[in-house]
C-alpha positions as CSV (number, residue, x, y, z in Angstrom):
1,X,139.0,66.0,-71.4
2,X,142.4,64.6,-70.6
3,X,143.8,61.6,-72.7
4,X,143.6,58.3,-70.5
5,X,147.1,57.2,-70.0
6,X,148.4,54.6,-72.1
7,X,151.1,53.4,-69.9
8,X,151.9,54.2,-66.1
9,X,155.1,56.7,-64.8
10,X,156.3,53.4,-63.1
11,X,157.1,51.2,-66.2
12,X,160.8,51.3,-66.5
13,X,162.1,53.0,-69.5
14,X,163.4,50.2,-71.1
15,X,160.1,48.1,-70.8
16,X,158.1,50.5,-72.8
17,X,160.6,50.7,-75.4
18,X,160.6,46.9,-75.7
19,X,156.9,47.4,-75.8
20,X,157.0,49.8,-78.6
21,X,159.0,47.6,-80.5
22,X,157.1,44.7,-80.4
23,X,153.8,46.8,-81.5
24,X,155.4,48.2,-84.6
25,X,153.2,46.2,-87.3
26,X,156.2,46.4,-89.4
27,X,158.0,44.2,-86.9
28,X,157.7,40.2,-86.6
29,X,157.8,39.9,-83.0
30,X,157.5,36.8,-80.5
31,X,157.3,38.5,-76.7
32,X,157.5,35.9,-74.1
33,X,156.5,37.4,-70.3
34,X,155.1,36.5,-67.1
35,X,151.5,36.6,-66.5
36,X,150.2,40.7,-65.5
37,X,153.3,42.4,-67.0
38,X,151.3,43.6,-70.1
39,X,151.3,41.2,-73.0
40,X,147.5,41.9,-73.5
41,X,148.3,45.5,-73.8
42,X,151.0,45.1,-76.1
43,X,148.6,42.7,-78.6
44,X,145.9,45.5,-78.2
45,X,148.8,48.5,-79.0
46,X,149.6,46.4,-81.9
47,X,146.1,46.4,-83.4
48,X,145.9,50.0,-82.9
49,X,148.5,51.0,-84.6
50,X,147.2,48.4,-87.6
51,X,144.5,50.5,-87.7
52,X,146.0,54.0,-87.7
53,X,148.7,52.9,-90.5
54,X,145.5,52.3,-92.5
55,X,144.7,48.2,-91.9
56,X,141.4,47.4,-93.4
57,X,139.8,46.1,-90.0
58,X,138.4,42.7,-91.6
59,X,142.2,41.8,-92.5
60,X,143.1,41.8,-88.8
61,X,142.9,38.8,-87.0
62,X,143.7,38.2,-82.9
63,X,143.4,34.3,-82.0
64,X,143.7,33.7,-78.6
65,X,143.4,31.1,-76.1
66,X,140.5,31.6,-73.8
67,X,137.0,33.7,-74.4
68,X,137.9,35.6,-71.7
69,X,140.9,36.9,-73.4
70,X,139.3,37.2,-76.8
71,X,136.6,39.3,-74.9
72,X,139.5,41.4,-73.0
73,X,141.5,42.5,-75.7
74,X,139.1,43.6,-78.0
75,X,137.0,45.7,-74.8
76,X,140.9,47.7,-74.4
77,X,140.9,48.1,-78.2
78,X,136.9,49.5,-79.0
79,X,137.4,50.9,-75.8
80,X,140.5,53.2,-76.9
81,X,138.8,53.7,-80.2
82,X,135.9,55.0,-78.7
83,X,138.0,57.3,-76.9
84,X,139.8,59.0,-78.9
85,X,136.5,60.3,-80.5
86,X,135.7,62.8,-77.7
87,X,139.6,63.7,-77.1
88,X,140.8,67.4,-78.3
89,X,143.5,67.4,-81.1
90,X,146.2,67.9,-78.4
91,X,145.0,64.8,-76.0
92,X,144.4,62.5,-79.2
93,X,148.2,63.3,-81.0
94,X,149.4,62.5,-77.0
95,X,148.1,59.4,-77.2
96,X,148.9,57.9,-80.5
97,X,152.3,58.4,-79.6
98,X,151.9,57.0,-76.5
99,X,150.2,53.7,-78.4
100,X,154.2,54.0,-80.2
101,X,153.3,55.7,-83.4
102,X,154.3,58.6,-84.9
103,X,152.8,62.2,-84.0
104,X,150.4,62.4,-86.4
105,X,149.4,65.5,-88.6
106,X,145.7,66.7,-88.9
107,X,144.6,64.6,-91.5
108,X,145.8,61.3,-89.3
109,X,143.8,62.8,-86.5
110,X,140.7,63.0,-88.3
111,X,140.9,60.0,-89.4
112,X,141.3,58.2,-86.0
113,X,138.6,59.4,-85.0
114,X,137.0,57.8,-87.7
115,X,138.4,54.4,-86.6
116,X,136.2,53.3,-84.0
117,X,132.9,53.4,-86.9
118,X,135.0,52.3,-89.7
119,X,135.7,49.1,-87.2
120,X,132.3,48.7,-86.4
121,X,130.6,49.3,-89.5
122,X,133.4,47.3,-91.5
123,X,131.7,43.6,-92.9
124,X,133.0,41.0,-91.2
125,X,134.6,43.5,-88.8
126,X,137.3,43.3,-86.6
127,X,138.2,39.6,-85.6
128,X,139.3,38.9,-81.8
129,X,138.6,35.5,-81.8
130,X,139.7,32.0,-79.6
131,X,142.1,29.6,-82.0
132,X,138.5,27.1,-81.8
133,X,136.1,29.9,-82.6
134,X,138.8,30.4,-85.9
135,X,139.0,27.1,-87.0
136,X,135.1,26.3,-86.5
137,X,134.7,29.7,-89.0
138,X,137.5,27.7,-91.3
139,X,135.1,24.5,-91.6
140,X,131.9,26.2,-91.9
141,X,133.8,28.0,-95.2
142,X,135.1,25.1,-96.3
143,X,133.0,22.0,-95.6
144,X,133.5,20.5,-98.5
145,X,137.9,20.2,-98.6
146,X,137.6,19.4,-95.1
147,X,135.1,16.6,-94.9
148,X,132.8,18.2,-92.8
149,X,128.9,18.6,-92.7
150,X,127.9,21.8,-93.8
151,X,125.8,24.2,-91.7
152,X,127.1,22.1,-88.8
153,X,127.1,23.5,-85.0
154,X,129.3,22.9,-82.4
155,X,127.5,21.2,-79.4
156,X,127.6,22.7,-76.1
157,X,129.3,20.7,-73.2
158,X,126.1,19.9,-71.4
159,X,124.3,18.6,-74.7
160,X,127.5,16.5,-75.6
161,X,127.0,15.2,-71.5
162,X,123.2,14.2,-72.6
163,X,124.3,13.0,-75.8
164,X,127.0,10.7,-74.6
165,X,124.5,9.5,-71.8
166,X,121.8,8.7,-74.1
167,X,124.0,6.6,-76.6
168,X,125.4,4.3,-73.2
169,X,122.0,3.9,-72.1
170,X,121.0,2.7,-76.1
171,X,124.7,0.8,-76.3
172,X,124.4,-1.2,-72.7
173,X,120.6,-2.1,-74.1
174,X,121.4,-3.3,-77.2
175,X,124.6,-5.1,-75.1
176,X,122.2,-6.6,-72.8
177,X,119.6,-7.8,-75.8
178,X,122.1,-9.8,-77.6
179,X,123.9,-12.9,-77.2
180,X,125.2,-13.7,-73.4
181,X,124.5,-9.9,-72.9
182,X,124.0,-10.6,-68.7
183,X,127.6,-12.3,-68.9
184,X,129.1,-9.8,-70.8
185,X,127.9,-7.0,-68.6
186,X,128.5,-8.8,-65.7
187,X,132.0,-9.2,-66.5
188,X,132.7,-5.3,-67.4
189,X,131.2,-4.4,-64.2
190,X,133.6,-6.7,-62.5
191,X,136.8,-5.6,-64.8
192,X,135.5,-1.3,-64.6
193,X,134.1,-1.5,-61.1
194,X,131.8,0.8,-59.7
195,X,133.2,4.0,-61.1
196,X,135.1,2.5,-63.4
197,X,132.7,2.7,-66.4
198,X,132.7,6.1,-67.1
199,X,136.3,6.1,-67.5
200,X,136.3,3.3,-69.9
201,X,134.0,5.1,-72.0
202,X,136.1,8.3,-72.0
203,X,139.2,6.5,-72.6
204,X,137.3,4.6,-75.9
205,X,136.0,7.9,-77.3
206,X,139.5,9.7,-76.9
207,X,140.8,6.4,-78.7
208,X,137.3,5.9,-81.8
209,X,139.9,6.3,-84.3
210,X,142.1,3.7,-83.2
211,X,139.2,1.4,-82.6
212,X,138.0,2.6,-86.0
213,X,140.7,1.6,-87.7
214,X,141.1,-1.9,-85.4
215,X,138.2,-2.8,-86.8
216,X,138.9,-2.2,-90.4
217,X,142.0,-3.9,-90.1
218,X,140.5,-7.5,-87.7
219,X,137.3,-7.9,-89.0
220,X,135.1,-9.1,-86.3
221,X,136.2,-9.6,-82.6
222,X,137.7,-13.1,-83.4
223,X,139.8,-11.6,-85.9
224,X,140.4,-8.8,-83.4
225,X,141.4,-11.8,-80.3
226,X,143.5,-13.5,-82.6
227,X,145.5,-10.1,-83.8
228,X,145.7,-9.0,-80.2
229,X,146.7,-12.6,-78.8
230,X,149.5,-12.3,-81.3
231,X,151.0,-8.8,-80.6
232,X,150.9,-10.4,-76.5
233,X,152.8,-13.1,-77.7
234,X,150.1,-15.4,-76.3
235,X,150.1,-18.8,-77.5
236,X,147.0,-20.3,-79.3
237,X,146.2,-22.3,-76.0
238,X,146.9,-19.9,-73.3
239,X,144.0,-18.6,-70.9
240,X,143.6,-16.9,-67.9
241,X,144.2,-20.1,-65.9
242,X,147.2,-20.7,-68.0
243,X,148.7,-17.2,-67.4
244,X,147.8,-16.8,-64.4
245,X,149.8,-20.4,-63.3
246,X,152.6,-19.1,-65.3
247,X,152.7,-15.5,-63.2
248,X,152.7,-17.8,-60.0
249,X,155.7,-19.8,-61.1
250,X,157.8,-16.3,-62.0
251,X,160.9,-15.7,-59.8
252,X,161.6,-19.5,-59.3
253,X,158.3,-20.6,-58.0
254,X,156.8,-20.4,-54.6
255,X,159.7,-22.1,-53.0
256,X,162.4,-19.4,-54.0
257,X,159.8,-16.7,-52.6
258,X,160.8,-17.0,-49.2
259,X,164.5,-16.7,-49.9
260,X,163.9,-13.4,-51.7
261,X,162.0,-12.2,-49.1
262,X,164.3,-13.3,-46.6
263,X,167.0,-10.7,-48.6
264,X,164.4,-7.9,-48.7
265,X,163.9,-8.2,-45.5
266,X,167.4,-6.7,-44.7
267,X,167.0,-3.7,-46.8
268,X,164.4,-0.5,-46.2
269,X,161.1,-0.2,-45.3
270,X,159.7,-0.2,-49.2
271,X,162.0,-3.6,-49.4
272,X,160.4,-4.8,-46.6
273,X,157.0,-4.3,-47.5
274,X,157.8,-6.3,-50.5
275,X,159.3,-9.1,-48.6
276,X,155.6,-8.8,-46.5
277,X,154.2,-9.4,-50.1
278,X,155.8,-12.4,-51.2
279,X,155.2,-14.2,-48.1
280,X,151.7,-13.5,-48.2
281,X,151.7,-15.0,-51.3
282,X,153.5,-18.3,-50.4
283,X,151.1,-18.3,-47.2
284,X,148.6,-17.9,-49.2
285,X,146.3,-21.4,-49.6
286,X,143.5,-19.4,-51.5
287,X,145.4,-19.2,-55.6
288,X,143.2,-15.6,-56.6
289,X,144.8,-14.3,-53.0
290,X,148.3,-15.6,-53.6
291,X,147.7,-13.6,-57.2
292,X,146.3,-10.6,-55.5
293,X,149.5,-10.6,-53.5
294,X,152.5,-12.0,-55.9
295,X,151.4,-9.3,-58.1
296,X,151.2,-6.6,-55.7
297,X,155.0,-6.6,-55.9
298,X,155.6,-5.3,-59.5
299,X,152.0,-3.4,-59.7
300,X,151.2,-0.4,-57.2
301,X,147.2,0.0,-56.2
302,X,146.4,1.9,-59.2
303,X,147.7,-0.9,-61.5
304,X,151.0,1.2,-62.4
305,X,154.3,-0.9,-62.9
306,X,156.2,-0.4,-59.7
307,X,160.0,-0.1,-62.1
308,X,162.2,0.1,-58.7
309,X,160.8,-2.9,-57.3
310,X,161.1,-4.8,-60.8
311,X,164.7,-4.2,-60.7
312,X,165.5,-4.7,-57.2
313,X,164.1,-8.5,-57.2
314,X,165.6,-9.3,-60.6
315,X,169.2,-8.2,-59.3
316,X,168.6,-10.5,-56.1
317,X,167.8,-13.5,-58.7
């Protein structure tokens, strides 16, 4: 039986040295490449040559990004292993050198042959592993230093999905049960919109910490209103009809409005669409529309702060 070949005729010279290099376990080595030009088989080389130097395999740890790379690296490694157990002396000592290490003497090659059961029979065995997969072993050896249940389980994405369903369903109920529950749901759906709920949620959970430690700080929503009133610099008296007055007489008032938009109107067609703005807001007899619109200048659709159009009209004032 011929040795399978470790590397193909076409890798330049130079590349498989740099290969070699970085395998040697005596080397620290940080290879940086291009997806497909061999990294994976350069990791795997590595661990091979662990193993032949004499690496207990339950000292030997791969973290990697993905599953599917966990599960690729360690197929090429048992794979090779299980190899070189039906090879002749002559095709096994060709391909140890061709993994980068040394031709090895009779002994060596008996015992990598041996390498593929001392891996697998080896407690704890060897560990090719995702960075999560690592750090969930970490916590289930350590609950205790790191705060954690023990004999905990990580939940699936489709039971966190169910989960997270079930608790909004139980949170909107107990919303709708309390105090001016209609009103308050009422006025989410109007602030979320239709879709807009879901995102909310995701946003809050990304942010329970935070909110954890808001509510620690406040107290109870009052306390929360007043602390968030004050980092807004909103005055005790100010509401939404108060603000929303006070954004209407920004840039002069209505009666400077036209003027600017008399100057936009001489520049591009983003200029111009901003003078089409502020004279729908003048126009405007309806005061939510004339909002809708006098806003529309410093806020794209998506609610985003439109920073061009913020400077442009402060250098006309």
């Amino acid at each position: 039986m011929s040795a399978p070949s470790a590397r193909s005729d076409d890798i330049p010279l130079g590349t498989r040295i740099a290969q070699a290099r970085a395998s040697d376990p005596r080397a620290s080595a940080w290879v940086s490449a291009n997806a497909g030009s061999g990294k994976t088989h350069v990791l795997a080389q590595r661990v091979l040559r662990l193993l032949l130097g004499g690496a207990p395999p339950s000292r030997i740890l791969c973290l990697t990004f993905t599953k599917a790379a966990a599960a690729n690296m360690a197929d090429r490694v048992f794979k090779t292993l299980a190899q070189w157990t039906r090879l002749s002396d002559e095709d096994l000592s060709a391909a140890i050198v061709a993994s980068g290490a040394e031709a090895p003497d009779p002994p060596r090659l008996a015992f990598a042959r041996r390498l593929f059961a001392r891996t697998i029979e080896t407690p704890g065995g060897l560990k090719i592993q995702t960075i999560h997969a690592f750090c969930e072993r970490l916590l289930h050896l350590f609950p205790f230093e790191a705060n954690v249940a023990a004999g905990f389980r990580v939940v699936e994405e489709r039971e966190a999905a169910q989960l997270l369903e079930r608790a909004r369903a139980e949170a909107l109920a107990a919303a709708l049960s309390g105090p001016f529950g209609e009103a308050r749901l009422a006025a989410m759906a109007r602030e979320a919109g239709v879709d807009g709920f879901d995102k909310l949620l995701r946003e809050a959970l990304g942010l329970r910490a935070e909110i954890a430690d808001a509510a620690a700080y406040w107290g109870d929503s009052a306390g929360y209103a007043e602390g968030l009133a004050e980092r807004l610099g909103l005055a005790p008296g100010d509401t939404v009809d108060t603000l929303e007055a006070e954004m209407l007489s920004g840039l002069g008032g209505r009666g400077a409005w036209l003027d600017l938009a008399a100057q936009l109107e001489r520049g591009g067609v983003k200029d111009q669409n901003l003078a089409a703005a502020l004279r729908e807001a003048f126009e405007s007899s309806e005061r939510d529309a004339a909002l809708r619109a006098y806003l529309s200048v410093f806020f794209t659709k998506g609610g985003d702060p439109r920073g061009g159009a913020n400077r442009k009209i402060i250098g006309l004032r």
